[in-house]
C-alpha positions as CSV (number, residue, x, y, z in Angstrom):
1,X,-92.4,1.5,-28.9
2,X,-88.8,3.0,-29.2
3,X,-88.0,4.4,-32.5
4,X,-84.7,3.5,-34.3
5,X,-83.3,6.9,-36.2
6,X,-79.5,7.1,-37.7
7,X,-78.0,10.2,-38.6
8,X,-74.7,10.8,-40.3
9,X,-71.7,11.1,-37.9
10,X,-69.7,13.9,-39.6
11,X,-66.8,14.2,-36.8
12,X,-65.0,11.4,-37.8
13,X,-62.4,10.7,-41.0
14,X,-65.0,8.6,-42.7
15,X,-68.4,9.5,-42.2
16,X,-70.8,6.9,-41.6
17,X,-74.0,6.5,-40.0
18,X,-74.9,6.2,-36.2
19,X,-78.2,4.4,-34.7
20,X,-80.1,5.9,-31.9
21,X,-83.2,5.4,-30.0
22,X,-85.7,7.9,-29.7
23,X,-89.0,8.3,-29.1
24,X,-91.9,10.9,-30.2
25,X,-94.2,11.9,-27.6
26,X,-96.5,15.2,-26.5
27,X,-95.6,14.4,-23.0
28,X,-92.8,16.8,-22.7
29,X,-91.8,20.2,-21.7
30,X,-90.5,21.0,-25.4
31,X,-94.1,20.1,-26.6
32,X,-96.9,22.9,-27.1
33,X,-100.0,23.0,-28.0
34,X,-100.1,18.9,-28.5
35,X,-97.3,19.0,-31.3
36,X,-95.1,16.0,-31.0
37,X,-91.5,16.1,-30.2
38,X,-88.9,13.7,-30.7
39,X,-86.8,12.8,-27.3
40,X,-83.5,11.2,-28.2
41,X,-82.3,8.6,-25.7
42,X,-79.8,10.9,-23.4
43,X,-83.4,13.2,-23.1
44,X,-82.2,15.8,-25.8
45,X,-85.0,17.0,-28.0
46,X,-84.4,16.5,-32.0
47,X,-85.1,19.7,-33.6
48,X,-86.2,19.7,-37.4
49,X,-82.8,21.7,-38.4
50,X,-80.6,19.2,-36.5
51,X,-82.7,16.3,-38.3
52,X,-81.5,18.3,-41.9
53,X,-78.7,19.4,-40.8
54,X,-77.0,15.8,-39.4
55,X,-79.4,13.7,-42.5
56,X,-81.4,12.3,-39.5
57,X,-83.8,9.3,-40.9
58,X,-85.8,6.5,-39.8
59,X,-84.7,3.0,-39.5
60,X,-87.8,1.7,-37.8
61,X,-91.1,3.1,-36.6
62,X,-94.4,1.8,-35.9
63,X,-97.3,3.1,-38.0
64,X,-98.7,5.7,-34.9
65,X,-95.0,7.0,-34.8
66,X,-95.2,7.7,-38.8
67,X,-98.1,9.7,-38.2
68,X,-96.7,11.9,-35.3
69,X,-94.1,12.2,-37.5
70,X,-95.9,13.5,-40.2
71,X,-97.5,16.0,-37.9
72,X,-94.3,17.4,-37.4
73,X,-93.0,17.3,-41.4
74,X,-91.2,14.5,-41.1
75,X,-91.9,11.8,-43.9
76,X,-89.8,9.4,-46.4
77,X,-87.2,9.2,-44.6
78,X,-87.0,5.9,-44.0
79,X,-83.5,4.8,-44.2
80,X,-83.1,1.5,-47.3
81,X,-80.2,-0.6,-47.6
């Protein structure tokens, strides 16, 4: 399953949020000692200040995604409406 994350476009007059697809995954070079990483969908990896620093959050996971993610310190950030 592909993840749906947004983050907060701050380049632009009015900032809004932007969707992307990611996905988490050990598979990858980024990845040590089995800690997930998240792979955006141009191959770039999502670092945990990037997720802070552009207000990364989830718009839809599965539950085995939420748990990778918690693995990683990433939890309640589900985006609501």
């Amino acid at each position: 399953m592909i993840m749906i994350l947004s983050y907060l476009d701050l380049g632009e007059e009015m900032s809004r949020r932007v969707r992307i697809r990611a996905k988490i995954t050990t598979q990858n070079a980024a990845s040590s000692s089995g800690q997930p990483v998240i792979v955006l969908e141009d191959g770039e990896i999502l670092d945990l200040t990037s997720w802070v620093n552009w207000r990364f959050r989830v718009v839809k996971a599965s539950r085995r995604e939420w748990v990778e993610l918690a693995r990683i310190g990433i939890s309640g950030t589900k985006e609501r409406f």
